[in-house]
C-alpha positions as CSV (number, residue, x, y, z in Angstrom):
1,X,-3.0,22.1,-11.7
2,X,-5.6,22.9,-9.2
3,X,-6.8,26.0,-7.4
4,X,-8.9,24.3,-4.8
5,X,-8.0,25.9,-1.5
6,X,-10.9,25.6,0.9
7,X,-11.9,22.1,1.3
8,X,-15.2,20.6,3.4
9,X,-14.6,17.3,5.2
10,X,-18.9,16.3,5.7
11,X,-18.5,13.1,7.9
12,X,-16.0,13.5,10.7
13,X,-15.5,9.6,11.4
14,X,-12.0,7.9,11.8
15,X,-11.3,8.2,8.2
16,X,-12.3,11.6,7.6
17,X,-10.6,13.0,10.9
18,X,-7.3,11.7,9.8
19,X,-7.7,13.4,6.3
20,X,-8.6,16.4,8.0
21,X,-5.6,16.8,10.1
22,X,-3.4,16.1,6.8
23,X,-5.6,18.5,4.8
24,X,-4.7,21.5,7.2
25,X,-1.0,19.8,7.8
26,X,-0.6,20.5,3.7
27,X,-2.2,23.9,4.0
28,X,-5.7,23.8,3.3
29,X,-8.6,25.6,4.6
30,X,-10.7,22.9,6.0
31,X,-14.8,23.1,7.1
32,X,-16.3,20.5,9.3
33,X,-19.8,19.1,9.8
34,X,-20.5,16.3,11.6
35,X,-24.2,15.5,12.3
36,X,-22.8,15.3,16.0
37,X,-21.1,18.3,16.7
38,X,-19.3,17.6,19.6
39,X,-17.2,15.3,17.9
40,X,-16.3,17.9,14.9
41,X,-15.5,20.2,17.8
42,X,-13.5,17.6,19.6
43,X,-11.4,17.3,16.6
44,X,-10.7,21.0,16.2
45,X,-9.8,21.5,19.5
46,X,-7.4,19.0,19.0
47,X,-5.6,20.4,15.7
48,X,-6.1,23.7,16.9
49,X,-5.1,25.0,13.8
50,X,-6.3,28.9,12.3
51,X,-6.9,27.2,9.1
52,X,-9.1,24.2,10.9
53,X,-13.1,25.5,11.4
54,X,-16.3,23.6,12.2
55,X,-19.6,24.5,10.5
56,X,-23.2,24.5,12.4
57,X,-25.0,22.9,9.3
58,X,-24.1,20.9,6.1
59,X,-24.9,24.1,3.7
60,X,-22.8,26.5,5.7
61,X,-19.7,23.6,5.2
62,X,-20.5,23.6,1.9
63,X,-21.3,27.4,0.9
64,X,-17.4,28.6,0.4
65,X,-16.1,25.3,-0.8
66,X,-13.7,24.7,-3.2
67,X,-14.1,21.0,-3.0
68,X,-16.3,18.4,-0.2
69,X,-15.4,15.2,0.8
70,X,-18.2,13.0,1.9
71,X,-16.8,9.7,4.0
72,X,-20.2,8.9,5.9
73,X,-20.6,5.2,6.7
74,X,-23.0,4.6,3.5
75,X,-24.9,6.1,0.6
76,X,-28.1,5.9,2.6
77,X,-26.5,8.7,4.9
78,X,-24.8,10.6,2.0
79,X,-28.3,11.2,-0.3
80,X,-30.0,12.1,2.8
81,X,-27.3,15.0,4.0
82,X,-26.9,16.1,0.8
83,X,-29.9,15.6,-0.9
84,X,-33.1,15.6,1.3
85,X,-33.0,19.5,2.0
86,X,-33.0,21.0,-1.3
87,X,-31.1,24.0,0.0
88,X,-28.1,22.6,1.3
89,X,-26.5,22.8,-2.3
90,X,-28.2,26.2,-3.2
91,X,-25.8,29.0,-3.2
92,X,-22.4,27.0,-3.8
93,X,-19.8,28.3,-5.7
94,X,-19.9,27.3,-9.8
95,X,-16.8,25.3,-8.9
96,X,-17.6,23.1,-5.8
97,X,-16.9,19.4,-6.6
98,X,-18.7,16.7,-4.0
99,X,-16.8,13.7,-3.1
100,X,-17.7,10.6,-1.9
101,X,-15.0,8.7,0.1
102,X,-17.4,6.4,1.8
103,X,-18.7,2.4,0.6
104,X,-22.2,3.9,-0.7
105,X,-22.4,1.6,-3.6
106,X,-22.8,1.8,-7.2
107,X,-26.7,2.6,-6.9
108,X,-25.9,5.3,-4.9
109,X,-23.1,6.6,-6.6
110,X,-25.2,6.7,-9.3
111,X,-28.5,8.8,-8.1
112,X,-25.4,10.9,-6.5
113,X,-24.2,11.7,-9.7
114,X,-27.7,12.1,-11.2
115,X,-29.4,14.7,-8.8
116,X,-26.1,16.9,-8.7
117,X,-26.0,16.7,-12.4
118,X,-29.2,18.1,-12.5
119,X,-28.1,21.1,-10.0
120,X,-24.6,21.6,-12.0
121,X,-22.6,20.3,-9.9
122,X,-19.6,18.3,-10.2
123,X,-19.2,15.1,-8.8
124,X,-16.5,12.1,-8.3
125,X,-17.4,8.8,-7.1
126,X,-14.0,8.0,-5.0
127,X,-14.2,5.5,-2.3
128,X,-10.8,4.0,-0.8
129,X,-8.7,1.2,0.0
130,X,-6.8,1.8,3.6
131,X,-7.1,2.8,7.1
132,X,-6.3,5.2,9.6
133,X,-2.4,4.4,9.8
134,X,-2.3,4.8,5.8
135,X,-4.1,8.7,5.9
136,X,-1.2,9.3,8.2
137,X,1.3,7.4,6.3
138,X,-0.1,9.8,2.5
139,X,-0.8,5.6,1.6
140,X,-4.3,5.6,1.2
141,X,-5.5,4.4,-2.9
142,X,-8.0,6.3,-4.0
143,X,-10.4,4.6,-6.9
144,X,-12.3,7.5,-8.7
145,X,-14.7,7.7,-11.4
146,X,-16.4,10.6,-13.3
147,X,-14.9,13.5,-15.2
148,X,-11.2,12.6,-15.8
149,X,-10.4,16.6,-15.9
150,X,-12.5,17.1,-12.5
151,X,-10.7,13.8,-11.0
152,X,-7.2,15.5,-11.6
153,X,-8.2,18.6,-9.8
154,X,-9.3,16.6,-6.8
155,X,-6.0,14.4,-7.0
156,X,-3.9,17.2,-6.1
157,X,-5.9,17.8,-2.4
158,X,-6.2,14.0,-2.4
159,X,-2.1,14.0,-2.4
160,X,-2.0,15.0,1.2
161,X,-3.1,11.5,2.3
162,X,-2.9,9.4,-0.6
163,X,-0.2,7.4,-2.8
164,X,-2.6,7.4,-6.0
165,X,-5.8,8.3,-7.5
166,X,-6.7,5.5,-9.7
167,X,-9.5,6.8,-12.7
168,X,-11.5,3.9,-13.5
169,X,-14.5,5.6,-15.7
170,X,-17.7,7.1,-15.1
171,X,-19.6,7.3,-11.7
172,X,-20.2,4.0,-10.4
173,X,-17.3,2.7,-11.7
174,X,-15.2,3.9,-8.5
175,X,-18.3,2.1,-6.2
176,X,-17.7,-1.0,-8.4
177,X,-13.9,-1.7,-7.5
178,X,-14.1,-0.8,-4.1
179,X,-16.6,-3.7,-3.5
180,X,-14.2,-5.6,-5.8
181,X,-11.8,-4.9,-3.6
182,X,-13.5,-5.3,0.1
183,X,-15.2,-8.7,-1.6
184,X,-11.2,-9.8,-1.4
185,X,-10.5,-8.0,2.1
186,X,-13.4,-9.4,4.1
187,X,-12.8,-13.3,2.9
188,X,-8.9,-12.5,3.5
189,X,-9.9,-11.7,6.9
190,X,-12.3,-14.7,7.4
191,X,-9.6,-16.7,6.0
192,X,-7.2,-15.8,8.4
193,X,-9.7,-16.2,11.5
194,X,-10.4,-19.9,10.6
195,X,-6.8,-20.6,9.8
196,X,-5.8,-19.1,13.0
197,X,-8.5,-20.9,14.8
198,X,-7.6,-24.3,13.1
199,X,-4.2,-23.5,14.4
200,X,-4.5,-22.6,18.1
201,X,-7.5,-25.7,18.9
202,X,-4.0,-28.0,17.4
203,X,-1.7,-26.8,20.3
204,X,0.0,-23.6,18.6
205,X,0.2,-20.6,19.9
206,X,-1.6,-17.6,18.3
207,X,0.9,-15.5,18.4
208,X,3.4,-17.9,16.8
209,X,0.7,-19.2,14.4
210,X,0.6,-15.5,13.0
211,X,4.2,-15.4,13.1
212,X,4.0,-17.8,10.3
213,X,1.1,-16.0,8.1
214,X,3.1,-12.9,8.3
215,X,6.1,-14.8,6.5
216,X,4.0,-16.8,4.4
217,X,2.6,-16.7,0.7
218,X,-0.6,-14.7,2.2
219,X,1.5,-12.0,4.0
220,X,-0.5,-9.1,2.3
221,X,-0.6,-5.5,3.8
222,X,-3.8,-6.5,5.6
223,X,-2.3,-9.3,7.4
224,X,0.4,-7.1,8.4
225,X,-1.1,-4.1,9.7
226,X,-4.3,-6.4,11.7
227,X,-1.9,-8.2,13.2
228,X,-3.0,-6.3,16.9
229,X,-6.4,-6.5,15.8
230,X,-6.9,-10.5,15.6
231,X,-4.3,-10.9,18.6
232,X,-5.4,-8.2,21.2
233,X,-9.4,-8.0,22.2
234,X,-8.8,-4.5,23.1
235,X,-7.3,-3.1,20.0
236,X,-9.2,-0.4,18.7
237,X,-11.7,-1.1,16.6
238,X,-11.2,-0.1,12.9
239,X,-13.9,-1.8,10.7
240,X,-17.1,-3.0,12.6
241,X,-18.2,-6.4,11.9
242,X,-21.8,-4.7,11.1
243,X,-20.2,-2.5,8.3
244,X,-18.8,-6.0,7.0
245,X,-21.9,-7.0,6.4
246,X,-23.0,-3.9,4.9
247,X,-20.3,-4.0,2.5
248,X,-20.9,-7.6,1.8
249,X,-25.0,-6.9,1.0
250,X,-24.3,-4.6,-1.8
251,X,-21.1,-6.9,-3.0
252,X,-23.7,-9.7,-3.4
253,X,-26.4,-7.2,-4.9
254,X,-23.8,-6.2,-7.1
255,X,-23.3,-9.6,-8.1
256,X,-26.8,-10.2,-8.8
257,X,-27.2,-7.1,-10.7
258,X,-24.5,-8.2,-12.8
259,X,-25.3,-11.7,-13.1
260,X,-22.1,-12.9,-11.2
261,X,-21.9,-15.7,-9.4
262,X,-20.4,-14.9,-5.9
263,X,-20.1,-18.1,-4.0
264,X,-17.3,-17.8,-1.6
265,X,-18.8,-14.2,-0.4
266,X,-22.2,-15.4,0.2
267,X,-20.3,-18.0,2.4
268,X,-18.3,-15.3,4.1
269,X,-21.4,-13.1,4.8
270,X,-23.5,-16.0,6.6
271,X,-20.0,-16.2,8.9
272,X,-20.1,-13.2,9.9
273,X,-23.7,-12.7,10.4
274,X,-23.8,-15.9,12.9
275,X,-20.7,-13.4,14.6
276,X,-22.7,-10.5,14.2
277,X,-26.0,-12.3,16.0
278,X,-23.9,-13.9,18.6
279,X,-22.9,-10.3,19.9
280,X,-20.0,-9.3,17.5
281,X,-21.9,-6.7,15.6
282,X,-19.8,-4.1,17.1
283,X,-16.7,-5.8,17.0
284,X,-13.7,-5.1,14.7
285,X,-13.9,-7.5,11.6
286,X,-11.0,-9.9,13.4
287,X,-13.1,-10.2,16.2
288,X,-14.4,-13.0,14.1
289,X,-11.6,-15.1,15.1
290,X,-12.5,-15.1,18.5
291,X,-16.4,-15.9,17.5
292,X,-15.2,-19.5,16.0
293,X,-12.2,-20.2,18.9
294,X,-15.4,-19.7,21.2
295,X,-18.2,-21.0,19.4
């Protein structure tokens, strides 16, 4: 059971937009803070919901929360909101549980869970495997770590946009499969740009080359649902081909800390950052299909 009814959505990105509008769609009273405003109000105007508000300041999102969620592009961003002005967390409620949804990595997760700790405050390290069409779709998988008890408060709210909260162990842990995880997503995806690229400079198609992956042994849910996104140069861009290789720096730090060897993703970073320094950096990930057909 859980009596968490006013939830805090700090981060008001793609991700964290589409929870919001499932968060107040399930009846919660949702706070956002966005370090640009305009795009927190944007968002509100367009739920235009009574139970949908936007807060001036990070402490004033955080001051009647019942629980935060925290989906900012890296744990650089996260410490600093939540961590660089002591005051922010002064005067939250004995309950309040921080979240972070975002790729921060484990370091992060860690100090995270150290300095809040310290304050008495709860926290769960929950990053997550999905996109935009899986908020919508209550698919998203959630892969948390810290206080089991704590975790299966959170998973009730996290129900409104997600299939399943997977507890892994204590903070860091929750960091560590996510990276396990986009380690597998980001050589998928520079898998499928060379195969397609080896398949269109032999005379097929694009289109009918993909045809085939889809139907293939490598038809996972990320070939499916990219499909627009390697195919179409003006699909929307989901994940930026700059965050790829943020993800892939602390995959391969990971890997050192660790002592594992990480072969095939120090060969997928240097792809991408030859895509990234040929202009892709703001590209969607697939874009790096286009890179080799032109390069």
């Amino acid at each position: 059971m859980s009596n968490i009814k006013n939830v805090a959505i700090l981060g008001v990105g793609k991700m964290g937009a589409a929870m919001a509008k499932e968060l107040v769609a399930a009846g919660y009273n949702v706070t956002l803070w966005n370090r640009n405003q305009s795009t927190a109000d944007q968002l509100a105007t367009a739920i235009a919901s009574p139970l949908l508000s936007v807060a001036p300041t990070a402490k004033a999102a955080l001051s009647n929360s019942d629980l935060a969620i925290c989906t900012f592009t890296n744990g650089v961003v996260t410490q600093s909101v939540l961590l660089d002005d002591s005051s922010v967390l002064d005067g939250v409620k004995a309950n309040l549980i921080i979240v972070d949804m975002g790729t921060s990595g484990v370091e992060s997760a860690h100090a995270l869970a150290a300095a809040l700790s310290a304050k008495k405050i709860a926290f769960i390290d929950a990053p997550v495997s999905g996109s935009v069409a899986t908020i919508a779709a209550h698919q998203l998988l959630v892969m948390a770590s810290g206080n089991k008890s704590e975790i299966d408060q959170a998973s009730v709210v996290f129900s409104a946009f997600a299939k399943k909260t997977a507890f892994l162990g204590a903070a860091g842990a929750g960091q560590a499969m996510k990276l396990a995880v986009n380690l597998i997503v980001h050589t998928l995806s520079a898998a499928v740009s060379e195969g397609l690229a080896l398949a269109t400079a032999n005379g097929i198609e694009a289109s009918a080359a993909y045809d085939v992956l889809e139907e293939s042994v490598i038809a996972a849910p990320f070939v499916k649902y990219k499909r627009a996104a390697f195919l179409e140069p003006e699909a929307p861009v989901a994940m930026r081909i700059d965050t790829v290789l943020k993800d892939l720096g602390l995959i391969l730090d990971l890997g050192q800390a660790s002592q594992t060897p990480l072969t095939a993703a120090t060969g997928v970073r240097e792809l991408y950052a030859h895509a990234a320094s040929a202009g892709f950096d703001a590209a969607d990930m697939a874009a790096l299909f286009r890179y080799i057909r032109e390069s």
